[in-house]
PyMOL Python script that loads the backbone (N, CA, C, O; Angstrom):
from pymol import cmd

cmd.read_pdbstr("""\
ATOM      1  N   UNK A   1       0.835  -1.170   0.000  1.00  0.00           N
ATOM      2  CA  UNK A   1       0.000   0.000   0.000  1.00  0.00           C
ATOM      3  C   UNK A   1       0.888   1.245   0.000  1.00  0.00           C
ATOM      4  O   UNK A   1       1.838   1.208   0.782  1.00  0.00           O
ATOM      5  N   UNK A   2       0.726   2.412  -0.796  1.00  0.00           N
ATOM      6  CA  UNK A   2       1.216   3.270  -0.861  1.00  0.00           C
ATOM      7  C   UNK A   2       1.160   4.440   0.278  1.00  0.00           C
ATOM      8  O   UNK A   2       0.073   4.439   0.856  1.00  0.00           O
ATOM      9  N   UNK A   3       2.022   5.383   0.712  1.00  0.00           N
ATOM     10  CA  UNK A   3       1.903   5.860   1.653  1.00  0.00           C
ATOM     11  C   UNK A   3       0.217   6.749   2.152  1.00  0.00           C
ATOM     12  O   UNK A   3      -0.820   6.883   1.503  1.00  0.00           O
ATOM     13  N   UNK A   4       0.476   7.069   3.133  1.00  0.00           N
ATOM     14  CA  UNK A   4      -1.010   7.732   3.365  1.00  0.00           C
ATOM     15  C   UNK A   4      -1.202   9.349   2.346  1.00  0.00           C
ATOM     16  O   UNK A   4      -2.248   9.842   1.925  1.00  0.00           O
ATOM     17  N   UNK A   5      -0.168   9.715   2.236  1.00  0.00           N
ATOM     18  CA  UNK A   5      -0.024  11.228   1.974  1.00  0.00           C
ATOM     19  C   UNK A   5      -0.380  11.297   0.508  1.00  0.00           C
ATOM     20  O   UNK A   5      -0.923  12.206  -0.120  1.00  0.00           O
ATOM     21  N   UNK A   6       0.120   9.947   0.060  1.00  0.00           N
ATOM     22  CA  UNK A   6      -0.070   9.890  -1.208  1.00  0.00           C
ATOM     23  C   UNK A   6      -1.764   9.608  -1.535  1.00  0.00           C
ATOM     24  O   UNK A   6      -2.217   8.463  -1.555  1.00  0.00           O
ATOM     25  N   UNK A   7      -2.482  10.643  -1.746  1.00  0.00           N
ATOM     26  CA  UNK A   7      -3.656  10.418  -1.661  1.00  0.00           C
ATOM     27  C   UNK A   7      -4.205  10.526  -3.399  1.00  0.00           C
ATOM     28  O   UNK A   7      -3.210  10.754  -4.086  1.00  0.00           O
ATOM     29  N   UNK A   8      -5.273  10.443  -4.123  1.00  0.00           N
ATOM     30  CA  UNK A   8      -5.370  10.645  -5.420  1.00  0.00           C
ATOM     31  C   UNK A   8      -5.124  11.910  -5.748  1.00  0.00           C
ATOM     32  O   UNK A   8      -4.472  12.162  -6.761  1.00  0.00           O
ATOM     33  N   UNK A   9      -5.394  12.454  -5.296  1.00  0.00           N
ATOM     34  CA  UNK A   9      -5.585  14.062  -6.018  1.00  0.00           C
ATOM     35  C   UNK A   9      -3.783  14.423  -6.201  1.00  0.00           C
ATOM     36  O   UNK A   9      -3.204  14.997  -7.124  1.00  0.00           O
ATOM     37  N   UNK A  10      -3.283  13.874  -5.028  1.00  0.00           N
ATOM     38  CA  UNK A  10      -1.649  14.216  -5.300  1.00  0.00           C
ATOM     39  C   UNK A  10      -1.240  13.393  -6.086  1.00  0.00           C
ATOM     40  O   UNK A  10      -0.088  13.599  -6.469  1.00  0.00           O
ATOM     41  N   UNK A  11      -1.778  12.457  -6.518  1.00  0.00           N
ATOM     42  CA  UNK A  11      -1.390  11.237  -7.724  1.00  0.00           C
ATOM     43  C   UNK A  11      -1.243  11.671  -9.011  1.00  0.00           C
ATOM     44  O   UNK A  11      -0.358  11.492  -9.848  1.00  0.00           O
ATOM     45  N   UNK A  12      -2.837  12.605  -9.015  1.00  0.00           N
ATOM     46  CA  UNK A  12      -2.949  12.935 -10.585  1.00  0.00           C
ATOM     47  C   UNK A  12      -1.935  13.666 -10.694  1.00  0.00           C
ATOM     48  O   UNK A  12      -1.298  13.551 -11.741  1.00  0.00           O
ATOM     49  N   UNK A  13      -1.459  14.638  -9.669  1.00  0.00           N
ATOM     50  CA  UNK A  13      -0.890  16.097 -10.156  1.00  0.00           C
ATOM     51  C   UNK A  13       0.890  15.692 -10.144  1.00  0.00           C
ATOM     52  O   UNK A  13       1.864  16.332 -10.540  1.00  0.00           O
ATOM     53  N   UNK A  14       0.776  14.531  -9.590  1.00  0.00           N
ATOM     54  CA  UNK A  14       2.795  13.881  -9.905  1.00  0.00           C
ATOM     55  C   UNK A  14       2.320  13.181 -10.995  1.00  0.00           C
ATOM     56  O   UNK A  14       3.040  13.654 -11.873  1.00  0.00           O
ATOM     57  N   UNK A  15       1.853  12.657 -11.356  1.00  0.00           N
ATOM     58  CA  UNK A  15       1.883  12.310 -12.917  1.00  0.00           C
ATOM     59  C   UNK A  15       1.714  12.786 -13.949  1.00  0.00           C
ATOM     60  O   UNK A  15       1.997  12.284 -15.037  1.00  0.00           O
ATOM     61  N   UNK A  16       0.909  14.501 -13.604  1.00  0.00           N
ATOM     62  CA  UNK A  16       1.027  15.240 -14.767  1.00  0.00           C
ATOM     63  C   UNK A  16       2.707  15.773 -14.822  1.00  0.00           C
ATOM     64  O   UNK A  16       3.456  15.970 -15.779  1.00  0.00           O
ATOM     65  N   UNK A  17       2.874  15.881 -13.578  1.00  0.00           N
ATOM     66  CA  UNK A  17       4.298  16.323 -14.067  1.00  0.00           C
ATOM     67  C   UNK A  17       5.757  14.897 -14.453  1.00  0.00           C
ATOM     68  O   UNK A  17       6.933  15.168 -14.696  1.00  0.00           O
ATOM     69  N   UNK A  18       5.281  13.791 -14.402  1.00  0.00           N
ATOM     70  CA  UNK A  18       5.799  12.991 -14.956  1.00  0.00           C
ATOM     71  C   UNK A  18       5.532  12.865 -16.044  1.00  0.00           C
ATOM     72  O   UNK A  18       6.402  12.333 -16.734  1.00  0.00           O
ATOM     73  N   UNK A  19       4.445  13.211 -16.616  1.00  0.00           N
ATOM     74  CA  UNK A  19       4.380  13.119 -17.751  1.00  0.00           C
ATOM     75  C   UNK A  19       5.141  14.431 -19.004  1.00  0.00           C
ATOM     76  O   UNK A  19       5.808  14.333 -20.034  1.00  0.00           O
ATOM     77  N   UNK A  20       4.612  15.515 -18.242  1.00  0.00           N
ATOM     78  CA  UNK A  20       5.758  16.458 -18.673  1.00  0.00           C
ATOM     79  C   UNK A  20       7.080  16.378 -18.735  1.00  0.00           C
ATOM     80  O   UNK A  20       7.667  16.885 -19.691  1.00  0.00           O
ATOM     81  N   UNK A  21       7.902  15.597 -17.526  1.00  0.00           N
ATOM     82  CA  UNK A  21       9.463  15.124 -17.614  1.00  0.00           C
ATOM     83  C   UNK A  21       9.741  14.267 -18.738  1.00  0.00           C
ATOM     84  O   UNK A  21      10.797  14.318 -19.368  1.00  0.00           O
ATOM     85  N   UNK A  22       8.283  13.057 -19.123  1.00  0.00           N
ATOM     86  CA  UNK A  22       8.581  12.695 -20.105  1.00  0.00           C
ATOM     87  C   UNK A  22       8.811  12.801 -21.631  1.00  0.00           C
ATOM     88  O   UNK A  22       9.490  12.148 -22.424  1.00  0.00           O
ATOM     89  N   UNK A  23       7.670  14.288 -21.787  1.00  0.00           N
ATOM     90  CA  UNK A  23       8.057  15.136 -23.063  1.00  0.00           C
ATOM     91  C   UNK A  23       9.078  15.764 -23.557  1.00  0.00           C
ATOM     92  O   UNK A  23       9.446  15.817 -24.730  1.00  0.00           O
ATOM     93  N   UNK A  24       9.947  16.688 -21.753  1.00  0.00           N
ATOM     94  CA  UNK A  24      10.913  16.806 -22.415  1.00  0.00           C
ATOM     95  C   UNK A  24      11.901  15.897 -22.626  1.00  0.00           C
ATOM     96  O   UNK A  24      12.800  16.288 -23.371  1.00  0.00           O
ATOM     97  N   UNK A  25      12.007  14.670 -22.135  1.00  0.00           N
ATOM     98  CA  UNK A  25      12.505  13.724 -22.437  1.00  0.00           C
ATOM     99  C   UNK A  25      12.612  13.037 -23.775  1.00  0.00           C
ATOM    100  O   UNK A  25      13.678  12.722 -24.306  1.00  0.00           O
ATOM    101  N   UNK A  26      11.640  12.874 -24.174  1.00  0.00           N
ATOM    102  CA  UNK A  26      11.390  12.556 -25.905  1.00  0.00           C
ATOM    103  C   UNK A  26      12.052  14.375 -26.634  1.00  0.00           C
ATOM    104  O   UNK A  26      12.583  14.229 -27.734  1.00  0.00           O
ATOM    105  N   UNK A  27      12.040  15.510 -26.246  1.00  0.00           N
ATOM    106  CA  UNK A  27      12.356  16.348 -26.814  1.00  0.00           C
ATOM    107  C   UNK A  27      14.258  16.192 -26.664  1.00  0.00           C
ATOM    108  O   UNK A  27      15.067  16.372 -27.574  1.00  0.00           O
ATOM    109  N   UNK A  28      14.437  15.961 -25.793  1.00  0.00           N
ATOM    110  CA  UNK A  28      16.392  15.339 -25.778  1.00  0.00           C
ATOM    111  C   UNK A  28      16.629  14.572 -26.606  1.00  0.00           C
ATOM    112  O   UNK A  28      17.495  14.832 -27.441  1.00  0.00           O
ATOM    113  N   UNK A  29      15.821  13.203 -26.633  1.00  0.00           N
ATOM    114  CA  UNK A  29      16.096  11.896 -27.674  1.00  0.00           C
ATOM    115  C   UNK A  29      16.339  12.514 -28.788  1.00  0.00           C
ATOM    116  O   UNK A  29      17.426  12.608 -29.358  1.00  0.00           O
ATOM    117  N   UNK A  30      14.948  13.098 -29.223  1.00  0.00           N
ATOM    118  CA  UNK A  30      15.027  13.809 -30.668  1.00  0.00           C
ATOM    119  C   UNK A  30      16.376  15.026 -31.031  1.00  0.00           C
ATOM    120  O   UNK A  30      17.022  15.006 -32.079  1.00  0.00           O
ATOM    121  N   UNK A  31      16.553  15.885 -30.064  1.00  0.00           N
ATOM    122  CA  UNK A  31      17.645  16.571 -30.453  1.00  0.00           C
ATOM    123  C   UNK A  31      19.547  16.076 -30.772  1.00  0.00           C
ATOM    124  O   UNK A  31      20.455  16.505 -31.485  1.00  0.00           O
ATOM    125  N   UNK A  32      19.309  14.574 -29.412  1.00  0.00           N
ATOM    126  CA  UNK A  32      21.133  14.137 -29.324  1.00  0.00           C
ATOM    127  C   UNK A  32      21.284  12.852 -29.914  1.00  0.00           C
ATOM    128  O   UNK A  32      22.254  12.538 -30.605  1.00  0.00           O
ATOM    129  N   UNK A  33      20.423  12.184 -29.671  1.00  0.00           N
ATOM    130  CA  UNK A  33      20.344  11.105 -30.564  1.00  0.00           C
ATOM    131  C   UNK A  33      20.016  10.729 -31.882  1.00  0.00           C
ATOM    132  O   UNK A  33      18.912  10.787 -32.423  1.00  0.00           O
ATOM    133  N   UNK A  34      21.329  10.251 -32.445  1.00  0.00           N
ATOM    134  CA  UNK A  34      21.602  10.861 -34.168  1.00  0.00           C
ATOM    135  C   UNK A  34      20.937   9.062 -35.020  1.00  0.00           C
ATOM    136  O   UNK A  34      20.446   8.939 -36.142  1.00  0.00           O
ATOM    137  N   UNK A  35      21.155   8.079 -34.096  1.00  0.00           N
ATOM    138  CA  UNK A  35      20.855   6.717 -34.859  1.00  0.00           C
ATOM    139  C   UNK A  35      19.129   6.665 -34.759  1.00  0.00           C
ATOM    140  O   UNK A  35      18.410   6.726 -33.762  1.00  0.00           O
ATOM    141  N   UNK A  36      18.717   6.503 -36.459  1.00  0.00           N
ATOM    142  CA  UNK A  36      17.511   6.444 -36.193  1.00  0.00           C
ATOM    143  C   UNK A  36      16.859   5.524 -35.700  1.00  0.00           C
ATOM    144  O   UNK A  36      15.806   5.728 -35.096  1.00  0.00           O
ATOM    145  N   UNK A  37      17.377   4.352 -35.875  1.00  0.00           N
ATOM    146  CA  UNK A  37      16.484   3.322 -34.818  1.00  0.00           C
ATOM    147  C   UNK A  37      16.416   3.501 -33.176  1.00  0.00           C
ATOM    148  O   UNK A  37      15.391   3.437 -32.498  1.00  0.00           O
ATOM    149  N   UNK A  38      17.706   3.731 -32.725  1.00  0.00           N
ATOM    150  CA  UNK A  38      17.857   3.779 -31.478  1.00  0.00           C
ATOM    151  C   UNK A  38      16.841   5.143 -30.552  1.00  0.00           C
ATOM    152  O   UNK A  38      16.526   5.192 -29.363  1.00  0.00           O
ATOM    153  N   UNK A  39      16.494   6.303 -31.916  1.00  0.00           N
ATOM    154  CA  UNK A  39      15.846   7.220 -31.447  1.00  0.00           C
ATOM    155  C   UNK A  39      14.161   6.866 -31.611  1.00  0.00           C
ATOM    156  O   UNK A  39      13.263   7.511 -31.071  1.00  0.00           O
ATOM    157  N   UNK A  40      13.991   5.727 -32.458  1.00  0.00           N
ATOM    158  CA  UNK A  40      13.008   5.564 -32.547  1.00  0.00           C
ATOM    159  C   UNK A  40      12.536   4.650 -31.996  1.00  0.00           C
ATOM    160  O   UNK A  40      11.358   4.384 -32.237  1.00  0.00           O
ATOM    161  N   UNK A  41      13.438   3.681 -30.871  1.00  0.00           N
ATOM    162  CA  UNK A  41      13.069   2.832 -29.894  1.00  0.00           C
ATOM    163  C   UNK A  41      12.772   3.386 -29.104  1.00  0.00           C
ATOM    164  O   UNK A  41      11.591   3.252 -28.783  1.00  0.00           O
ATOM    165  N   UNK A  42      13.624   4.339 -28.299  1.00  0.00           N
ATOM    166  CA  UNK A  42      13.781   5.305 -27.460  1.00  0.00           C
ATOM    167  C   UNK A  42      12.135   5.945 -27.342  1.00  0.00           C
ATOM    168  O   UNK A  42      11.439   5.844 -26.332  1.00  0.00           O
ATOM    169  N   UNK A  43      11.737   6.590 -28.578  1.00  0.00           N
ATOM    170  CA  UNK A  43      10.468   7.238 -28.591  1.00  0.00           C
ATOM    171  C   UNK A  43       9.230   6.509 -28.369  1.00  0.00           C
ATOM    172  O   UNK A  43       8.225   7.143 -28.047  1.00  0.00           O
ATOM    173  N   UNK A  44       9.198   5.464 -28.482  1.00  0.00           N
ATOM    174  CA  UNK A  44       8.301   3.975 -28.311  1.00  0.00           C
ATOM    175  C   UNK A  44       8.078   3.471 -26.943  1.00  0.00           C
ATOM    176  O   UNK A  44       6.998   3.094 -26.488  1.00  0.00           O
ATOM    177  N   UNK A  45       9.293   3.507 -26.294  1.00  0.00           N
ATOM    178  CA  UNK A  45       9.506   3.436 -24.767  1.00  0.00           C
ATOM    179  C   UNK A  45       8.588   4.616 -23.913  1.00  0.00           C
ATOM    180  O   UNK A  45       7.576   4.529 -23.219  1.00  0.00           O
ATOM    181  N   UNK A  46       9.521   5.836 -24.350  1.00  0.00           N
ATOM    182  CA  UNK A  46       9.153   6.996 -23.355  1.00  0.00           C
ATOM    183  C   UNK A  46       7.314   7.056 -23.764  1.00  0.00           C
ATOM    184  O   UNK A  46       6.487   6.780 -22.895  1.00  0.00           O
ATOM    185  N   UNK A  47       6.933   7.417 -25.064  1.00  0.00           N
ATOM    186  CA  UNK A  47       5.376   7.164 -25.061  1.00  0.00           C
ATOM    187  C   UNK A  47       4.436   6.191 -24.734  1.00  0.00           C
ATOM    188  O   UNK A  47       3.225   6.390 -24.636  1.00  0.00           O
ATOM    189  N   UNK A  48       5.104   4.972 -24.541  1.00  0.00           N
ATOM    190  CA  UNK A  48       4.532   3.876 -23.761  1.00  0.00           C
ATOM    191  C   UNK A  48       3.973   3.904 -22.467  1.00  0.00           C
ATOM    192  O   UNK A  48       2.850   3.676 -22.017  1.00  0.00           O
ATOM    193  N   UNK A  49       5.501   4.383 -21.794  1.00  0.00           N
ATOM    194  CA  UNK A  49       5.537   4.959 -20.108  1.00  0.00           C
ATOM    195  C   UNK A  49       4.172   6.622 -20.222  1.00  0.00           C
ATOM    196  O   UNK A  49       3.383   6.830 -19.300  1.00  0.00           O
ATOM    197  N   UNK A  50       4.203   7.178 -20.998  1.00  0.00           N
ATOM    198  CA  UNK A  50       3.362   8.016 -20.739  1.00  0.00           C
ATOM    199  C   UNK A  50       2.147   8.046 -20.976  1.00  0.00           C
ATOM    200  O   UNK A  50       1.443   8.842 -20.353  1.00  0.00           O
ATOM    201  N   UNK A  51       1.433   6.934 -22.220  1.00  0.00           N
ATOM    202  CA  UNK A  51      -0.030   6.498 -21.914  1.00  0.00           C
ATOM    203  C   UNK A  51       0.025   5.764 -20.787  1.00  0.00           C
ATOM    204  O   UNK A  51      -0.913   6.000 -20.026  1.00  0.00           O
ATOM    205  N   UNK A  52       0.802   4.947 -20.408  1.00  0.00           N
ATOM    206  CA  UNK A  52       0.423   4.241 -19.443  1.00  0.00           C
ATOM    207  C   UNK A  52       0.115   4.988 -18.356  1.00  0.00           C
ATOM    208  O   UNK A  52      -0.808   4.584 -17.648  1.00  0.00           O
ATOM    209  N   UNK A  53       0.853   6.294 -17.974  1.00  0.00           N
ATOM    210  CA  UNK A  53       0.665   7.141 -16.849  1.00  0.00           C
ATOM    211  C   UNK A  53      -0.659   8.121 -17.215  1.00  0.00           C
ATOM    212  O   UNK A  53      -1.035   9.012 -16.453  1.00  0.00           O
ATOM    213  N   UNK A  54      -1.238   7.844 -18.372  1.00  0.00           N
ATOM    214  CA  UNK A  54      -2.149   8.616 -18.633  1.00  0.00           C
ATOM    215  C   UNK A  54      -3.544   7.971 -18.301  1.00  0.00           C
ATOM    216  O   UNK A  54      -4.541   8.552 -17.872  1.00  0.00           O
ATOM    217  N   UNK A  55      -3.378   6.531 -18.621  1.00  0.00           N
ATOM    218  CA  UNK A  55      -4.386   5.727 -18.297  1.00  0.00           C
ATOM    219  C   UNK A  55      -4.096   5.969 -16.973  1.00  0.00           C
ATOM    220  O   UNK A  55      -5.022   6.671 -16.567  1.00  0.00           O
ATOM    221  N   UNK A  56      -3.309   5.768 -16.070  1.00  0.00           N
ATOM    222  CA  UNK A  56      -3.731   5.484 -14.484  1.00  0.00           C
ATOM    223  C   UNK A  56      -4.609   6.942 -13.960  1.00  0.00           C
ATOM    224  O   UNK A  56      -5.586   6.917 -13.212  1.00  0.00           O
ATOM    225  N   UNK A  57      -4.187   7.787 -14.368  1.00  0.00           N
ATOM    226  CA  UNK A  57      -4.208   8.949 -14.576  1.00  0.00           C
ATOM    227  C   UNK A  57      -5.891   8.762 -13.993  1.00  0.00           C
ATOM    228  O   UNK A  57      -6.330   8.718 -12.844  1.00  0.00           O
ATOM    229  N   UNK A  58      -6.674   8.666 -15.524  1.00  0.00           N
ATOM    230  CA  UNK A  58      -7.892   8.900 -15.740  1.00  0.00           C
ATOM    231  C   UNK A  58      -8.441   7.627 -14.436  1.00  0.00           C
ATOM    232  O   UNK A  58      -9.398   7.890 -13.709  1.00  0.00           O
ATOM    233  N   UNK A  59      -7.763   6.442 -14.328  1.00  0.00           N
ATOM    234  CA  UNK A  59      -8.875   5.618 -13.974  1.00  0.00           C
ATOM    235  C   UNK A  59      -8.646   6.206 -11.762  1.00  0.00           C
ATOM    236  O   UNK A  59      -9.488   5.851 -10.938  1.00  0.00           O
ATOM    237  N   UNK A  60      -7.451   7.020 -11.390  1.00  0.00           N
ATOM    238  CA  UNK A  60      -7.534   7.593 -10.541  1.00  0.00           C
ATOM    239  C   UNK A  60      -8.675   8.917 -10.471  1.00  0.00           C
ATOM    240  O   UNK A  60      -8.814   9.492  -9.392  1.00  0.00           O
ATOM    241  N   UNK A  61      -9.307   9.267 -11.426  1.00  0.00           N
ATOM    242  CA  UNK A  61     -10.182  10.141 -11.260  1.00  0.00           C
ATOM    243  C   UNK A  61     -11.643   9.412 -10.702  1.00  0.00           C
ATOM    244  O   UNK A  61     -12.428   9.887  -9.881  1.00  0.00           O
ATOM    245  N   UNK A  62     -11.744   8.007 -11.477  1.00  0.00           N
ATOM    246  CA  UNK A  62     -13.036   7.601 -11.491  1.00  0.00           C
ATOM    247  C   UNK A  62     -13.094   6.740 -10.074  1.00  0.00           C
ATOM    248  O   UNK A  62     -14.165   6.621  -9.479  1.00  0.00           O
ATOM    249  N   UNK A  63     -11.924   6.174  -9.597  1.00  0.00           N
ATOM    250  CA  UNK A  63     -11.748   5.451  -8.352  1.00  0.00           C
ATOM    251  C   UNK A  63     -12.657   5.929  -7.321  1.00  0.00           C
ATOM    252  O   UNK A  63     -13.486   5.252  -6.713  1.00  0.00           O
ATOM    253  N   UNK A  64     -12.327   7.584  -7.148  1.00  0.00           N
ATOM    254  CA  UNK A  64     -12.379   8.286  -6.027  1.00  0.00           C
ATOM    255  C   UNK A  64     -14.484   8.049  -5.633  1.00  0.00           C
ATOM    256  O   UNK A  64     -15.019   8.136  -4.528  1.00  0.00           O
ATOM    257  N   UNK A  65     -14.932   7.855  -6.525  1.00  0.00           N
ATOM    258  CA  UNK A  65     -16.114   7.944  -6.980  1.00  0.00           C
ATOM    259  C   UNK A  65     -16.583   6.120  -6.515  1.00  0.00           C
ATOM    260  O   UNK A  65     -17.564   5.981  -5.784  1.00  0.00           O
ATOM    261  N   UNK A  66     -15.871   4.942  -6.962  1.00  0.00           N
ATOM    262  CA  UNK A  66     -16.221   3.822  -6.233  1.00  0.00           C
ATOM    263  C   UNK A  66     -15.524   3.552  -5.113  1.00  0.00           C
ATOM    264  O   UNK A  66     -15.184   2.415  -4.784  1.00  0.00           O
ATOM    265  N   UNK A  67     -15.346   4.305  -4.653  1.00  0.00           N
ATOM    266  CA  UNK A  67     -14.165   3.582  -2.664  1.00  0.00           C
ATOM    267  C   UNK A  67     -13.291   3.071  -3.205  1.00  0.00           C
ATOM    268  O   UNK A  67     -12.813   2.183  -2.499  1.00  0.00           O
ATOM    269  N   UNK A  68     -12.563   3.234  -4.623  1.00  0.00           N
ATOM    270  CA  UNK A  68     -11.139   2.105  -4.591  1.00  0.00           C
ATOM    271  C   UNK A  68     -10.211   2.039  -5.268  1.00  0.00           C
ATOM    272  O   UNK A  68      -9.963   1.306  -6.225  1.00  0.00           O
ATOM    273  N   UNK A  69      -9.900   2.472  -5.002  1.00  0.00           N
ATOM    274  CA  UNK A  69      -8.523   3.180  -5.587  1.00  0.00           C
ATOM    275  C   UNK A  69      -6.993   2.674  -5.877  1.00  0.00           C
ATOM    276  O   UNK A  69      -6.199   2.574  -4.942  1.00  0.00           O
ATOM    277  N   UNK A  70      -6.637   2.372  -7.172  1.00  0.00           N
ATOM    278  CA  UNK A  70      -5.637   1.447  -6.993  1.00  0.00           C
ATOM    279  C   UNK A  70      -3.930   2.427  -7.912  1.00  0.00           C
ATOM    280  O   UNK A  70      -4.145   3.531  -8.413  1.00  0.00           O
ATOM    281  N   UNK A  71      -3.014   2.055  -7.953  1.00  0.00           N
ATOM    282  CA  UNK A  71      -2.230   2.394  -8.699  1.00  0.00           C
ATOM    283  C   UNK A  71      -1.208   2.024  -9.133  1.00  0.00           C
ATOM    284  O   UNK A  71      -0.232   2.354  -8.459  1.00  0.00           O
ATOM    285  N   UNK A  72      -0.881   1.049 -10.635  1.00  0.00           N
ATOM    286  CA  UNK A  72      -0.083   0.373 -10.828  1.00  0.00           C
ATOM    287  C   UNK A  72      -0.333  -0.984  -9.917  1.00  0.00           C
ATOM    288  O   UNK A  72       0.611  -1.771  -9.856  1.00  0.00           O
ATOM    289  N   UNK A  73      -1.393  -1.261  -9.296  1.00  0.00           N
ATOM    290  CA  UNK A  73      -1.482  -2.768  -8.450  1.00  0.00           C
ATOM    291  C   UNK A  73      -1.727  -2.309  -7.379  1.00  0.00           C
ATOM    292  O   UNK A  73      -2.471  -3.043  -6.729  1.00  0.00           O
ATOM    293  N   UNK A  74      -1.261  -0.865  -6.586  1.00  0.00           N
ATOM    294  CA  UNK A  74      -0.698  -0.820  -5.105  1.00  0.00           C
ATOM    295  C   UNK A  74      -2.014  -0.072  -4.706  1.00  0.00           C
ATOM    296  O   UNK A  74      -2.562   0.578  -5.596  1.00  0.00           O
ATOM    297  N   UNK A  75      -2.582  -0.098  -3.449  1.00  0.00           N
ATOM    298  CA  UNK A  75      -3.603   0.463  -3.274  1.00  0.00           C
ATOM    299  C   UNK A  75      -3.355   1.516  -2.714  1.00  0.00           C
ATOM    300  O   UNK A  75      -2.267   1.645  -2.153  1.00  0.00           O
ATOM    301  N   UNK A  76      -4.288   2.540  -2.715  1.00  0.00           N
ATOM    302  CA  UNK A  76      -4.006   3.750  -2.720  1.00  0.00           C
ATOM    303  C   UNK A  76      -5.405   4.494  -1.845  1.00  0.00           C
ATOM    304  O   UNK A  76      -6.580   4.580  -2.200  1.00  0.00           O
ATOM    305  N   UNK A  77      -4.746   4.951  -0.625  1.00  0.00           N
ATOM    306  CA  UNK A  77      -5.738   5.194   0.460  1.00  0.00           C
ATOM    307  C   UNK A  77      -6.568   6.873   0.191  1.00  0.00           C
ATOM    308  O   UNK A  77      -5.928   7.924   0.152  1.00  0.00           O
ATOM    309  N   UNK A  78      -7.850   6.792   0.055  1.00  0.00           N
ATOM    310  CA  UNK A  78      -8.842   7.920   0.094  1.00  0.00           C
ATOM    311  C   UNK A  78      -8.520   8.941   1.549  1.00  0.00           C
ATOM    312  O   UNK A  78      -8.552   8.437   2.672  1.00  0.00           O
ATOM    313  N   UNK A  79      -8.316   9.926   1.401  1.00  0.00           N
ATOM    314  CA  UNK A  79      -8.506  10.834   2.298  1.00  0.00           C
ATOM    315  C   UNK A  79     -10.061  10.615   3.216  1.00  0.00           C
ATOM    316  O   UNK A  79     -11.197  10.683   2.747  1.00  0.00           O
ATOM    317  N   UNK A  80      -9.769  10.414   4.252  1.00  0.00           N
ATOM    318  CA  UNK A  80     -10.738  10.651   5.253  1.00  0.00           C
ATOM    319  C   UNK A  80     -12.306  11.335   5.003  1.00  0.00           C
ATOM    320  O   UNK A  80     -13.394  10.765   4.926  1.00  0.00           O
ATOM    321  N   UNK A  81     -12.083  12.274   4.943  1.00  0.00           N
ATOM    322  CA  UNK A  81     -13.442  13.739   4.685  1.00  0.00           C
ATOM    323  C   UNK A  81     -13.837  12.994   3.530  1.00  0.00           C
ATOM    324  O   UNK A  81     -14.956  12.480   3.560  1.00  0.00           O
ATOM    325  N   UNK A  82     -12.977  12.812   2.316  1.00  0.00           N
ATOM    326  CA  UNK A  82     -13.720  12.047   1.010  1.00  0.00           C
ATOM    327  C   UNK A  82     -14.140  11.134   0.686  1.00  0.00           C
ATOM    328  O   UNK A  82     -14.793  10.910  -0.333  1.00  0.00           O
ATOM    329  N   UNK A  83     -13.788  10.351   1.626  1.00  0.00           N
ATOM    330  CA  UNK A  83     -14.347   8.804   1.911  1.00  0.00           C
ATOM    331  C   UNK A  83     -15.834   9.189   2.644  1.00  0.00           C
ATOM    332  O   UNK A  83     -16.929   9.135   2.084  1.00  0.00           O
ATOM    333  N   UNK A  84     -15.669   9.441   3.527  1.00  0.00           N
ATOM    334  CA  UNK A  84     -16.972   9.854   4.439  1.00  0.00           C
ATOM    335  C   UNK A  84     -18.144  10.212   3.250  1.00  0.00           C
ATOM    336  O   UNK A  84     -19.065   9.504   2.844  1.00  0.00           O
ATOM    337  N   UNK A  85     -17.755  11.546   2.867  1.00  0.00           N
ATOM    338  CA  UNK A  85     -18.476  11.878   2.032  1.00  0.00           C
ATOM    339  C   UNK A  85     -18.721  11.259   0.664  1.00  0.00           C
ATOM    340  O   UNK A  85     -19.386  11.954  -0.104  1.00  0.00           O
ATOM    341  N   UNK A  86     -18.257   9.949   0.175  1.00  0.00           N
ATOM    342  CA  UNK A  86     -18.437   9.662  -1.301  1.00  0.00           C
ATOM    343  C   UNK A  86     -19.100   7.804  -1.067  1.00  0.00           C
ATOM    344  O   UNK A  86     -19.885   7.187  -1.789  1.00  0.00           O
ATOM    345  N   UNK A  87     -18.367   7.336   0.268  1.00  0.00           N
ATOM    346  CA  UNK A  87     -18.801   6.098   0.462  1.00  0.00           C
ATOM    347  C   UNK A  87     -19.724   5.659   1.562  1.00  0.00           C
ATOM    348  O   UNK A  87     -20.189   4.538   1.773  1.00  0.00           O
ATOM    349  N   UNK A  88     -19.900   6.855   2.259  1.00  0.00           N
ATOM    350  CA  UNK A  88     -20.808   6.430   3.340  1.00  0.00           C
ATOM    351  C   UNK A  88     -19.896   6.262   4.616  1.00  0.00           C
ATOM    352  O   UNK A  88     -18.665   6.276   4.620  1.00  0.00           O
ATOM    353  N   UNK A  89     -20.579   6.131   5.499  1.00  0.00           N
ATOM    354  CA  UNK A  89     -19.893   5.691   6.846  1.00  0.00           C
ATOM    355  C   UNK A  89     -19.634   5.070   7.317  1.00  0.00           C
ATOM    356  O   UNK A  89     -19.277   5.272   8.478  1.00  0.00           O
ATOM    357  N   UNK A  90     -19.624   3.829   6.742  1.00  0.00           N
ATOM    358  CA  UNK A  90     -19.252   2.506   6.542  1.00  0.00           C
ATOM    359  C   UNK A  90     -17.996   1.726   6.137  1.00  0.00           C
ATOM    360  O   UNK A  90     -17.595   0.576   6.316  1.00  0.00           O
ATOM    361  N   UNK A  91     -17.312   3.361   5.211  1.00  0.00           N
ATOM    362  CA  UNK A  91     -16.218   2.950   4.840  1.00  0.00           C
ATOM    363  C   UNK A  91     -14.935   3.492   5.383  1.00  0.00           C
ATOM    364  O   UNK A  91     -13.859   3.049   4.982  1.00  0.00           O
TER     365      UNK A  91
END
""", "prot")
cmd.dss("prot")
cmd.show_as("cartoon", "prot")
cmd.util.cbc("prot")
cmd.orient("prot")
């Protein structure tokens, strides 16, 4: 289980900026790396890693909404007040 602090809302907003590290990242490949295959593996990789962070992305929006929240496998704990308020008192 992922730490407590790490709650969704701070999820989405480190993965938007992972995902930004990863643009400019593909923007380096493209500028220093002169072999075209190797730049075009390279680009295959890094956009891979960034739908993938895009999908978790979205399905962390919809979690918050069924009590359950997961990320990459690891579960990922609801803030208190938002739990109360989205799952009942039960949860």
């Amino acid at each position: 289980m992922l730490p407590d602090w790490l709650d969704p809302d701070t999820l989405q907003w480190a993965i938007l900026v992972a995902i930004a590290v990863l643009l400019y990242l593909m923007y380096v490949v493209a500028r220093t790396i002169r072999r075209a295959l190797t730049r075009f593996l390279l680009f295959i990789l890094l956009a891979g890693v960034g739908l993938s962070l895009w999908i978790q992305r979205a399905d962390l929006q919809d979690c918050v909404d069924t009590c359950s929240c997961s990320l990459y496998g690891q579960d990922v704990e609801i803030p208190a007040d938002e739990r109360l308020e989205r799952c009942g008192s039960d949860a």
